[in-house]
N, C-alpha and C positions, 0 to 999 in steps of 0.2 A: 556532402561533407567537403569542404574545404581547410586544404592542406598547403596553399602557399605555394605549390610547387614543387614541395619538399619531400614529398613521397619519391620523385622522378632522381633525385641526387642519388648518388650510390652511397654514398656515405654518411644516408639516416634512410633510406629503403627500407633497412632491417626493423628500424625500431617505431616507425611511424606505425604499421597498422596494430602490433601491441596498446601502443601508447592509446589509438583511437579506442579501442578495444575497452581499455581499462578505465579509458574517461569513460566512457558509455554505460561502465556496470556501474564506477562511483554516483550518475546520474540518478540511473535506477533507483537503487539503494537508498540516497538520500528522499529522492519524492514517495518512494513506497512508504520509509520513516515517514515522513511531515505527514502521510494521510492514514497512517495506521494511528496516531497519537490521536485518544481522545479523552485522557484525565492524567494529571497530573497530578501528585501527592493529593491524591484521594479527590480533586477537582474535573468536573465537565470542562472544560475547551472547546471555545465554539470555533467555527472558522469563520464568522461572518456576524458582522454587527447585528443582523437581524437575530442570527441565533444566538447571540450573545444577551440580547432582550428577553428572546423567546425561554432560556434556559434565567434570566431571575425573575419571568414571572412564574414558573414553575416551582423554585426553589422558595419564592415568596422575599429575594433579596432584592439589592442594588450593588450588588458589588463590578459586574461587566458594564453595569450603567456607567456609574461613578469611575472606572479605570476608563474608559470610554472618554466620560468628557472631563476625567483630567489630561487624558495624552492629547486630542481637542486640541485643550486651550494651552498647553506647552507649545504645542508645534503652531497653534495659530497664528505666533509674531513672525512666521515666513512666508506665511499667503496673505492674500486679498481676498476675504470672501465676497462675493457679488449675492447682493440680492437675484432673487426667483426672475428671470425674466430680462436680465439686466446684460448691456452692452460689453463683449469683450473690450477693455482700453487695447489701444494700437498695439503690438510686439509683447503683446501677452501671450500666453499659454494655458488655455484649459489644461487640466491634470487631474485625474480621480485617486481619490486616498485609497487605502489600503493598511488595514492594520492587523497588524499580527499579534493574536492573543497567547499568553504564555503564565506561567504561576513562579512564580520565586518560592525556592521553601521559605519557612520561617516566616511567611509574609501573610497567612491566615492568623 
């Protein structure tokens, strides 16, 4: 844990290790939430594109397909996809996606 030094001042001594304390429960709390969620208004939630396939061909849909590759082709005009096999250009960045799946109400 780094504190800048700030623990050592006498004049936030008192409230640093609360503070540490209290960030650490809000951590908790929130990732135990993000992996307890698994339907929303009455929907599966995948956490992973595979399970996201995996979960319409079970259900017999396309709906995590179809949200899938419309969010894609929104965010595509900010990359470069490389073909399979294909040369980083100079002062690029490899970067893996990550998408976070979610239900709006009203949107069934």
């Amino acid at each position: 844990m780094q504190h800048n030094d700030t623990a050592e001042e006498p004049a936030s001594a008192w409230w640093v290790p609360h503070t540490v304390r209290k960030r650490d429960m809000i951590i908790k709390a929130m990732k135990k939430q993000h992996f307890r969620i698994h339907q929303k208004c009455g929907t599966e939630i995948p956490k992973s594109v595979k399970e996201g396939l995996a979960l319409d061909a079970s259900t017999g849909t396309t709906l995590w397909t179809d949200a899938t590759r419309k969010e894609m082709k929104n965010v595509g005009v900010a990359f470069e996809i490389l073909p399979e096999r294909a040369r980083m250009p100079v002062r690029h960045t490899h970067i893996q996606c990550h998408l976070v799946f979610n239900v709006k109400h009203g949107s069934l």
